[in-house]
mmCIF file as gemmi writes it, N, C-alpha and C atoms, coordinates in Angstrom:
data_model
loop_
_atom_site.group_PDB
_atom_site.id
_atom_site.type_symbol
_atom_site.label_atom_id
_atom_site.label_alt_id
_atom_site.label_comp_id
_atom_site.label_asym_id
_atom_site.label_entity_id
_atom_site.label_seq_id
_atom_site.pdbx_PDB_ins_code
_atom_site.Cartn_x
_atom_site.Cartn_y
_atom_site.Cartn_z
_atom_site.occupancy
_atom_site.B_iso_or_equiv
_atom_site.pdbx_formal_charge
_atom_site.auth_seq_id
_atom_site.auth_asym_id
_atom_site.pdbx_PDB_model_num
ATOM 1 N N . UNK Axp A 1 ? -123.157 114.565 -60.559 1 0 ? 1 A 1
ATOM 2 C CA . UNK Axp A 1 ? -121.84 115.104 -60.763 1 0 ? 1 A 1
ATOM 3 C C . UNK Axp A 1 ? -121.42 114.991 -62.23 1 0 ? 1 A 1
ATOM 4 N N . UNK Axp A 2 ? -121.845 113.976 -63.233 1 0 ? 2 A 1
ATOM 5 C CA . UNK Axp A 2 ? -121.224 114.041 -64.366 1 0 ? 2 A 1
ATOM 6 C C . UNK Axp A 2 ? -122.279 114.929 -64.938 1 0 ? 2 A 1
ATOM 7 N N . UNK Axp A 3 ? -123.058 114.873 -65.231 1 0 ? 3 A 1
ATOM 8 C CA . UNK Axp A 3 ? -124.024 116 -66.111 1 0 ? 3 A 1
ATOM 9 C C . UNK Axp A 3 ? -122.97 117.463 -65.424 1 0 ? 3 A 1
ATOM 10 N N . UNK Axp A 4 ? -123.004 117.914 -64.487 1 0 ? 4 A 1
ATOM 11 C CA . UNK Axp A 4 ? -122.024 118.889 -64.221 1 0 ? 4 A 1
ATOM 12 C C . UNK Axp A 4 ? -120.55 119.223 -64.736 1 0 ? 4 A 1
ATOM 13 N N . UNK Axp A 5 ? -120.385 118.117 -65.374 1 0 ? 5 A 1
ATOM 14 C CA . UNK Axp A 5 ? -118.636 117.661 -66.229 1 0 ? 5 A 1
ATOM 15 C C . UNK Axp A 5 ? -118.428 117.44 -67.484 1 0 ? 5 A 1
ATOM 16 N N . UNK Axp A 6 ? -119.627 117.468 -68.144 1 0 ? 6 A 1
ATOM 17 C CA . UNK Axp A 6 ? -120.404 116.94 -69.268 1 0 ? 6 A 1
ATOM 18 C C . UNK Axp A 6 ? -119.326 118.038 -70.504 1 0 ? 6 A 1
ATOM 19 N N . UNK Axp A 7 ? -118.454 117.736 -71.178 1 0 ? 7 A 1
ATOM 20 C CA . UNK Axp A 7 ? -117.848 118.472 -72.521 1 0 ? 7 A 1
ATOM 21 C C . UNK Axp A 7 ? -118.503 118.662 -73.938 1 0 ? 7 A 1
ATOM 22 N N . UNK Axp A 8 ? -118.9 117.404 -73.764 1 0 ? 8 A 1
ATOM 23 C CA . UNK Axp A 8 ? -119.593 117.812 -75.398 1 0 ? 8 A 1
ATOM 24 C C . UNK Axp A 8 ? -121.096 117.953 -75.603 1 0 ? 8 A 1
ATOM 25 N N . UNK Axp A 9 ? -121.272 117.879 -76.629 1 0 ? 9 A 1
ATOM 26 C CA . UNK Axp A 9 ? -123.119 117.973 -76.756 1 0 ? 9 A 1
ATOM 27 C C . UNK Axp A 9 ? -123.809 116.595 -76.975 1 0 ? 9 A 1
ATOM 28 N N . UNK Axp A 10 ? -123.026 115.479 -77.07 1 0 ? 10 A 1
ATOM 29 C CA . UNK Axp A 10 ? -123.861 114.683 -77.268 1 0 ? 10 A 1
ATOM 30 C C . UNK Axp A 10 ? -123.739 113.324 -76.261 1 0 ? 10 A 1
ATOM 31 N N . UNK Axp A 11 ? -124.803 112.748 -75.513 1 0 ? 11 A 1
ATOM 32 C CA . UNK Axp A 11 ? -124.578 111.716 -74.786 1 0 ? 11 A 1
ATOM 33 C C . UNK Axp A 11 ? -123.486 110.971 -74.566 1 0 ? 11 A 1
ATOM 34 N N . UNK Axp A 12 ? -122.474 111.441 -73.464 1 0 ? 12 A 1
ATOM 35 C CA . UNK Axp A 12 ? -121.077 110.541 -73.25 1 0 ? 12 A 1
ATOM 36 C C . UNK Axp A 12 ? -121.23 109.465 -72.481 1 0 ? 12 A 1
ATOM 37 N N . UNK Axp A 13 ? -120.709 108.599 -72.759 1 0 ? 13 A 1
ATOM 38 C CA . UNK Axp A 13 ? -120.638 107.346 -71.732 1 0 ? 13 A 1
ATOM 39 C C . UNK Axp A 13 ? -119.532 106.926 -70.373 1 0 ? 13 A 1
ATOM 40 N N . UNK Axp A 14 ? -120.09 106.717 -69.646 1 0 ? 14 A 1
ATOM 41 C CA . UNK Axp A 14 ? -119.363 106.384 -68.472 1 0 ? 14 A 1
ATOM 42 C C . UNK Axp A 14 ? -119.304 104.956 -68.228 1 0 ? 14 A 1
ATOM 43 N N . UNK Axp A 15 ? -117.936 104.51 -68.18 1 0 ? 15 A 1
ATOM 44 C CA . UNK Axp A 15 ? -117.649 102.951 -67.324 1 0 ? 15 A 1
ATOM 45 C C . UNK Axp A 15 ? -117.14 102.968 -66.207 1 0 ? 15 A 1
ATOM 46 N N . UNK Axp A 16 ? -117.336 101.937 -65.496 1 0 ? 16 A 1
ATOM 47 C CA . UNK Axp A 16 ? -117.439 101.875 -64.484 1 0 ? 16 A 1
ATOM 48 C C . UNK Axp A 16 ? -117.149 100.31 -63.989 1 0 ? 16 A 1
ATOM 49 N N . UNK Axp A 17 ? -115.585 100.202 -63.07 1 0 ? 17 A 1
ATOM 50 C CA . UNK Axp A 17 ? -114.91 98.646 -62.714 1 0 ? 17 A 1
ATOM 51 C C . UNK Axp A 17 ? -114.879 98.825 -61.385 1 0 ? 17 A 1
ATOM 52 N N . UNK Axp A 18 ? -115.091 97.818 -60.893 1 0 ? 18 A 1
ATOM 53 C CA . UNK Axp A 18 ? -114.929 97.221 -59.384 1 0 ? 18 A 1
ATOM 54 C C . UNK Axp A 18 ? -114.29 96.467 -59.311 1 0 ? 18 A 1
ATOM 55 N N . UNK Axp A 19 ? -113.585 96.546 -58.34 1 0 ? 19 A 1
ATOM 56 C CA . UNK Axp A 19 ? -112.417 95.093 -58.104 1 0 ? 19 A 1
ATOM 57 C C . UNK Axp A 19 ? -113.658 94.504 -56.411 1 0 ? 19 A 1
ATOM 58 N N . UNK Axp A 20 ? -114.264 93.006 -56.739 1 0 ? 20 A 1
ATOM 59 C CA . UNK Axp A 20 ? -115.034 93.022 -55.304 1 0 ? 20 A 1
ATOM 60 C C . UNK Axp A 20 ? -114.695 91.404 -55.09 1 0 ? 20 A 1
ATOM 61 N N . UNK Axp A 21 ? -113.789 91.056 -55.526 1 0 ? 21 A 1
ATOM 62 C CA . UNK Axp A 21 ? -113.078 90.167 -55.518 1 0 ? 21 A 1
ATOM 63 C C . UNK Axp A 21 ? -112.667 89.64 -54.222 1 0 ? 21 A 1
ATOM 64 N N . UNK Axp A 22 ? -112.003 90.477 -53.507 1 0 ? 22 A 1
ATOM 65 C CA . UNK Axp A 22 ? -111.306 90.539 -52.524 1 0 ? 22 A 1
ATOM 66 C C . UNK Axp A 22 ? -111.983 90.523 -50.997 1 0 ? 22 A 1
ATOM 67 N N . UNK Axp A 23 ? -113.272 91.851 -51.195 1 0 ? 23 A 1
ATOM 68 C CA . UNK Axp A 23 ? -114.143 91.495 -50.11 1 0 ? 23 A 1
ATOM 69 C C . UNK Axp A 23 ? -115.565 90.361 -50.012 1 0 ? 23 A 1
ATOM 70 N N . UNK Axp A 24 ? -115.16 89.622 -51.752 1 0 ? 24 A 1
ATOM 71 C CA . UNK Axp A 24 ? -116.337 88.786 -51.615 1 0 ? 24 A 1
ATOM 72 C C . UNK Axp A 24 ? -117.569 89.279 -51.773 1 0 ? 24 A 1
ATOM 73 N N . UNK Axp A 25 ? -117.92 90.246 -52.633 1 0 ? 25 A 1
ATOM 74 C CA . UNK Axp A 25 ? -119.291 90.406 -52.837 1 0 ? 25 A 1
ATOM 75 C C . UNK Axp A 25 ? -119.19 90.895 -54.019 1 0 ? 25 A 1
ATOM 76 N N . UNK Axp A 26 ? -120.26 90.085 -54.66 1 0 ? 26 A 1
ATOM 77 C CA . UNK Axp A 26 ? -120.396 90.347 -56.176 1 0 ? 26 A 1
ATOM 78 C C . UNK Axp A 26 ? -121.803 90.369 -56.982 1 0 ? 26 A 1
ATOM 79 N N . UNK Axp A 27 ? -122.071 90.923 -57.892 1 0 ? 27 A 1
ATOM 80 C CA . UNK Axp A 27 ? -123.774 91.002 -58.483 1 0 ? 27 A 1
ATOM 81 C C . UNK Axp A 27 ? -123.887 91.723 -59.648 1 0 ? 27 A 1
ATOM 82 N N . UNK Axp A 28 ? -125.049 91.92 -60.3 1 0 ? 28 A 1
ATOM 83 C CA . UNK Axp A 28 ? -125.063 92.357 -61.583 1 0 ? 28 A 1
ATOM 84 C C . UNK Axp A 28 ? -126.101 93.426 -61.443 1 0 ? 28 A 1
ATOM 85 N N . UNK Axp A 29 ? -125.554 94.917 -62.417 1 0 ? 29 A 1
ATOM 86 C CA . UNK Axp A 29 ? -126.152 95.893 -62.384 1 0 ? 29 A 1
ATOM 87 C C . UNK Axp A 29 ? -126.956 95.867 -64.203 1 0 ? 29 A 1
ATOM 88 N N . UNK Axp A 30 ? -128.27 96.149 -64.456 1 0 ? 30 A 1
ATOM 89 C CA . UNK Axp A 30 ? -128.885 96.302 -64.864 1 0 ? 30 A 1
ATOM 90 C C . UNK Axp A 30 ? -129.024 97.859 -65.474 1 0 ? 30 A 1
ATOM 91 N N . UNK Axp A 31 ? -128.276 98.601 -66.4 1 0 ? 31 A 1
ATOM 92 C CA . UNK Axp A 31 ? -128.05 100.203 -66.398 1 0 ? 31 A 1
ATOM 93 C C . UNK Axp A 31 ? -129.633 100.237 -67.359 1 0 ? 31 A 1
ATOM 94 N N . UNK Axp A 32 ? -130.288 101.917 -66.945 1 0 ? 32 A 1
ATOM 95 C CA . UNK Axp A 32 ? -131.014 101.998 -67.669 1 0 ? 32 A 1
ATOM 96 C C . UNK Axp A 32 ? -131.321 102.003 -68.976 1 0 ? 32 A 1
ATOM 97 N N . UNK Axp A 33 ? -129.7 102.294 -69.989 1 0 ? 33 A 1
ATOM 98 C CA . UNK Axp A 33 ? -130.28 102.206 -70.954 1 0 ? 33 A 1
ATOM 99 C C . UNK Axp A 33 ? -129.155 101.257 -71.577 1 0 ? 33 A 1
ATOM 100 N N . UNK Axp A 34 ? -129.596 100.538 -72.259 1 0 ? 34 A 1
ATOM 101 C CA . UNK Axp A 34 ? -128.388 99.591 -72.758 1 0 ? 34 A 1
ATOM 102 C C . UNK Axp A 34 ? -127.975 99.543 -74.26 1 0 ? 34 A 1
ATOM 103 N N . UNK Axp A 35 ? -127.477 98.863 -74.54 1 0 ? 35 A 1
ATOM 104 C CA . UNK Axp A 35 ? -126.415 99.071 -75.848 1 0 ? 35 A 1
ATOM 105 C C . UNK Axp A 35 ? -127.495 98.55 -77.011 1 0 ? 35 A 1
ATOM 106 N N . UNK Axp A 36 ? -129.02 97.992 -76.669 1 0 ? 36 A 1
ATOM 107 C CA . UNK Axp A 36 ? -129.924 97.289 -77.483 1 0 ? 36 A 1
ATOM 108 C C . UNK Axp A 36 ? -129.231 96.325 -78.562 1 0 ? 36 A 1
ATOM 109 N N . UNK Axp A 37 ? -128.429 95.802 -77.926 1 0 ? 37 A 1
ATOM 110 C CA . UNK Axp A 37 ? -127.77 94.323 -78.938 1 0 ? 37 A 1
ATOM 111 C C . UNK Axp A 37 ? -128.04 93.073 -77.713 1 0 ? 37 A 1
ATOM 112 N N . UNK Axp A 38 ? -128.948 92.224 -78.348 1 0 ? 38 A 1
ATOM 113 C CA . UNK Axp A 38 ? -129.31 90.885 -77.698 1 0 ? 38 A 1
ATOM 114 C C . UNK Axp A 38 ? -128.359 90.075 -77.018 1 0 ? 38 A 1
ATOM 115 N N . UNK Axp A 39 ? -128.147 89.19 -75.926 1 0 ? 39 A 1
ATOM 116 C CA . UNK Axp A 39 ? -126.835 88.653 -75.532 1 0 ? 39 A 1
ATOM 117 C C . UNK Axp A 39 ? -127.297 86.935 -75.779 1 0 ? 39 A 1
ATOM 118 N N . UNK Axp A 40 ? -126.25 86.582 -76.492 1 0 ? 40 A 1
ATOM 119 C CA . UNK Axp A 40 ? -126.354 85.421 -76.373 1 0 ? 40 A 1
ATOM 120 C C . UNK Axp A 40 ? -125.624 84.68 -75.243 1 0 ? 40 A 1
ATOM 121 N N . UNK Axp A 41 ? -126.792 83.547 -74.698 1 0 ? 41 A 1
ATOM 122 C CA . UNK Axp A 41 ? -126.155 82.654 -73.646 1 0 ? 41 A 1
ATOM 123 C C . UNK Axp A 41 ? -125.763 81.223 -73.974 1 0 ? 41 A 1
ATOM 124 N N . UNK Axp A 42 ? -124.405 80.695 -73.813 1 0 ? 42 A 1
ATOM 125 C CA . UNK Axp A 42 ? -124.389 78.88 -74.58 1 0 ? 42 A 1
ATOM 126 C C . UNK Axp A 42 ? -124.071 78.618 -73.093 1 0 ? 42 A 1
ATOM 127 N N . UNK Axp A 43 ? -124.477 77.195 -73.297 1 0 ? 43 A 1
ATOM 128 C CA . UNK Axp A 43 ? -124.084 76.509 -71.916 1 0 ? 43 A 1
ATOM 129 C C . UNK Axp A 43 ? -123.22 75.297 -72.421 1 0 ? 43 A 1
ATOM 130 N N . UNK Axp A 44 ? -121.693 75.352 -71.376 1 0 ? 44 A 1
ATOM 131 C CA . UNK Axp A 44 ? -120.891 74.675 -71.768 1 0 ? 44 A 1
ATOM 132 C C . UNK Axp A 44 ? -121.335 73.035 -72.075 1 0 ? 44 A 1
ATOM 133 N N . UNK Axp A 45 ? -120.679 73.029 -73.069 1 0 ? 45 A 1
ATOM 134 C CA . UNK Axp A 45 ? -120.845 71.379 -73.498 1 0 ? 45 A 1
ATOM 135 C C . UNK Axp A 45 ? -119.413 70.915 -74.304 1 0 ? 45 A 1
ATOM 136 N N . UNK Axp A 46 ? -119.686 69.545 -74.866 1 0 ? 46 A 1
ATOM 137 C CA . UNK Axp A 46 ? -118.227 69.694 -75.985 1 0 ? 46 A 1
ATOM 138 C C . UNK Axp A 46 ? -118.253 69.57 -76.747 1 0 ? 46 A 1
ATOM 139 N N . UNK Axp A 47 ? -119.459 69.726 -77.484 1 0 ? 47 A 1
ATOM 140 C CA . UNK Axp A 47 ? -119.336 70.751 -78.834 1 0 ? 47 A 1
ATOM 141 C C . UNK Axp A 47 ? -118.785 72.422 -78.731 1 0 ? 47 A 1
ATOM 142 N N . UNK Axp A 48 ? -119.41 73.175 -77.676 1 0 ? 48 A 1
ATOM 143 C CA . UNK Axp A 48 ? -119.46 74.378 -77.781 1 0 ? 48 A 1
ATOM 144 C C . UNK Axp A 48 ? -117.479 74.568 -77.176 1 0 ? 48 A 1
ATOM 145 N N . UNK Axp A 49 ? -116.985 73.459 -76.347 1 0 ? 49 A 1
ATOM 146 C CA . UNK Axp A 49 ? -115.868 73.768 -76.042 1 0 ? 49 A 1
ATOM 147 C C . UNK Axp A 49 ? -115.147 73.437 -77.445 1 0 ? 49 A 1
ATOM 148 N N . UNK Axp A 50 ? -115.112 72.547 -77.814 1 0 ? 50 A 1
ATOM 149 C CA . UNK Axp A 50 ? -114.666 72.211 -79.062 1 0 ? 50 A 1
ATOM 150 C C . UNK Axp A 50 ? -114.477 73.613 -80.177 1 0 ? 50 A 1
ATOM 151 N N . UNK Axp A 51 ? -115.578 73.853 -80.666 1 0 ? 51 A 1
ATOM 152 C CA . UNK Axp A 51 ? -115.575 75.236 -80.858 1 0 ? 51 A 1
ATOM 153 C C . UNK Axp A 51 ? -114.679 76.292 -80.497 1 0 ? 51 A 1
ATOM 154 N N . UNK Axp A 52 ? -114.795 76.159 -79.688 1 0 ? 52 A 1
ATOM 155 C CA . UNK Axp A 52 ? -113.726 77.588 -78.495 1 0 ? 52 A 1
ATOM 156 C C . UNK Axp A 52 ? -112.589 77.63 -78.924 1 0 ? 52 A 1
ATOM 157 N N . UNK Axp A 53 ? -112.374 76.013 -79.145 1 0 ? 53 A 1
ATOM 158 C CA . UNK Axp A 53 ? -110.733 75.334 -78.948 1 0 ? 53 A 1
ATOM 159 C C . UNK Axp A 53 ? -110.095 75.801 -80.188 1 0 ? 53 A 1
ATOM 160 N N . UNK Axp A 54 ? -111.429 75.878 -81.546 1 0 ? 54 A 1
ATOM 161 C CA . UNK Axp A 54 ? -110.934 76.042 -82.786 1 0 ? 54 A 1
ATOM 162 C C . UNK Axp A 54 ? -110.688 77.331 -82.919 1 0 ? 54 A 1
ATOM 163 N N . UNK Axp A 55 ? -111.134 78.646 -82.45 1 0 ? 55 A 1
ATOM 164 C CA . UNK Axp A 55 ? -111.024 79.448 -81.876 1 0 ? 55 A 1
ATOM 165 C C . UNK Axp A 55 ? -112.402 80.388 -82.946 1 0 ? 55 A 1
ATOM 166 N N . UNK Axp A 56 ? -113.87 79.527 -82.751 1 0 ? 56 A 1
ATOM 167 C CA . UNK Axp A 56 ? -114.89 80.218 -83.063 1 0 ? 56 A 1
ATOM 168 C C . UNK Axp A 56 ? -115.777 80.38 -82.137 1 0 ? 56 A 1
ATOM 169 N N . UNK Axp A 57 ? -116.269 81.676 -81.586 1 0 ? 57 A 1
ATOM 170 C CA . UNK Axp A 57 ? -117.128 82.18 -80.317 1 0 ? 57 A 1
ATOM 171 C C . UNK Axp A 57 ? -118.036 83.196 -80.855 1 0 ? 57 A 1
ATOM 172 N N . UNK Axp A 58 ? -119.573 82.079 -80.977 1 0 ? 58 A 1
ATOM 173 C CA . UNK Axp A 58 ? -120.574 82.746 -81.309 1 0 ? 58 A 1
ATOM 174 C C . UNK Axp A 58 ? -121.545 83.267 -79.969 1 0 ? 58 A 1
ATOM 175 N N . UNK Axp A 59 ? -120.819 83.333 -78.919 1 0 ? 59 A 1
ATOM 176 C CA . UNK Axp A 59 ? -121.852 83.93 -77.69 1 0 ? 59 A 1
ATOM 177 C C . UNK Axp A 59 ? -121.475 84.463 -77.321 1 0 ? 59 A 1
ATOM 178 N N . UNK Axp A 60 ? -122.196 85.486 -75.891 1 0 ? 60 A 1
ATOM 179 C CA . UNK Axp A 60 ? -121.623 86.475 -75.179 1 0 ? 60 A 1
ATOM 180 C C . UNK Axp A 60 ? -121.219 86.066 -73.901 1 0 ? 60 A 1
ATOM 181 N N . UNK Axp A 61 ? -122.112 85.263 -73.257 1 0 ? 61 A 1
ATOM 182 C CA . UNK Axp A 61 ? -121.695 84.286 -71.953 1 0 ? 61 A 1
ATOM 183 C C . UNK Axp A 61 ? -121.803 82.878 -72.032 1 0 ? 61 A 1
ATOM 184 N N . UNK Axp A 62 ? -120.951 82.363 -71.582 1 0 ? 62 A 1
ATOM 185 C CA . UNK Axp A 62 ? -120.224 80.703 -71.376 1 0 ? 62 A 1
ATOM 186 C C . UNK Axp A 62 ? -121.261 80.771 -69.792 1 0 ? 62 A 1
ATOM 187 N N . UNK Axp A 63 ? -122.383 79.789 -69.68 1 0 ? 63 A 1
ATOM 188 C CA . UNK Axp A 63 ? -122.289 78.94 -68.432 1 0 ? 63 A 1
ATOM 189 C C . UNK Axp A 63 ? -122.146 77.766 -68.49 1 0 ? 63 A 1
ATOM 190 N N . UNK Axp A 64 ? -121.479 77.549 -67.456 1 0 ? 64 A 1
ATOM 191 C CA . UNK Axp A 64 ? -120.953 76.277 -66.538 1 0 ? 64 A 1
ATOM 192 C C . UNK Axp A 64 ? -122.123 75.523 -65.797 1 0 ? 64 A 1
ATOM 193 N N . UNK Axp A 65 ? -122.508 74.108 -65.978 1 0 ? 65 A 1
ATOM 194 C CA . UNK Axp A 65 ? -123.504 73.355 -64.948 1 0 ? 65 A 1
ATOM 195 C C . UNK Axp A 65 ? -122.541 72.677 -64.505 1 0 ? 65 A 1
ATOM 196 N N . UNK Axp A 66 ? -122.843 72.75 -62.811 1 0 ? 66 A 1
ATOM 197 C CA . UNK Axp A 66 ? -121.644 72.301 -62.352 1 0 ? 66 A 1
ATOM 198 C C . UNK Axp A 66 ? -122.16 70.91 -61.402 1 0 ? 66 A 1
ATOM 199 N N . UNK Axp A 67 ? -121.889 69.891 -61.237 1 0 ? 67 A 1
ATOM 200 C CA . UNK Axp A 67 ? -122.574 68.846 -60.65 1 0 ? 67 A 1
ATOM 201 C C . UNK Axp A 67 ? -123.036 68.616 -59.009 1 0 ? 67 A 1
């Protein structure tokens, strides 16, 4: 359907939000072609919160180890 809707001549992008919150199901989509910028992952600690606090954020995702 979007190639059928398509306005201009050069590759448009489509986003795309779910609210799945609510029915509880959630997961990660993998699109074929991606933005080719590397993601950085930190895993919380308190240095890296410390950091945060100062308000410098050198990553793309924060995980949590949770006990």
């Amino acid at each position: 359907m979007l190639e059928k809707i398509k306005r201009s001549k050069f590759d448009e992008t489509v986003e795309l939000h779910i609210n799945t919150v609510e029915i509880g199901v959630s997961g990660n989509v993998s699109l074929p072609h991606g933005t080719g910028k590397q993601i950085k992952v930190a895993i919380a600690d308190d240095d890296i919160l410390a950091k945060v606090a100062a308000g410098k954020i050198d990553f793309d995702i924060l995980w949590q180890i949770l006990p």
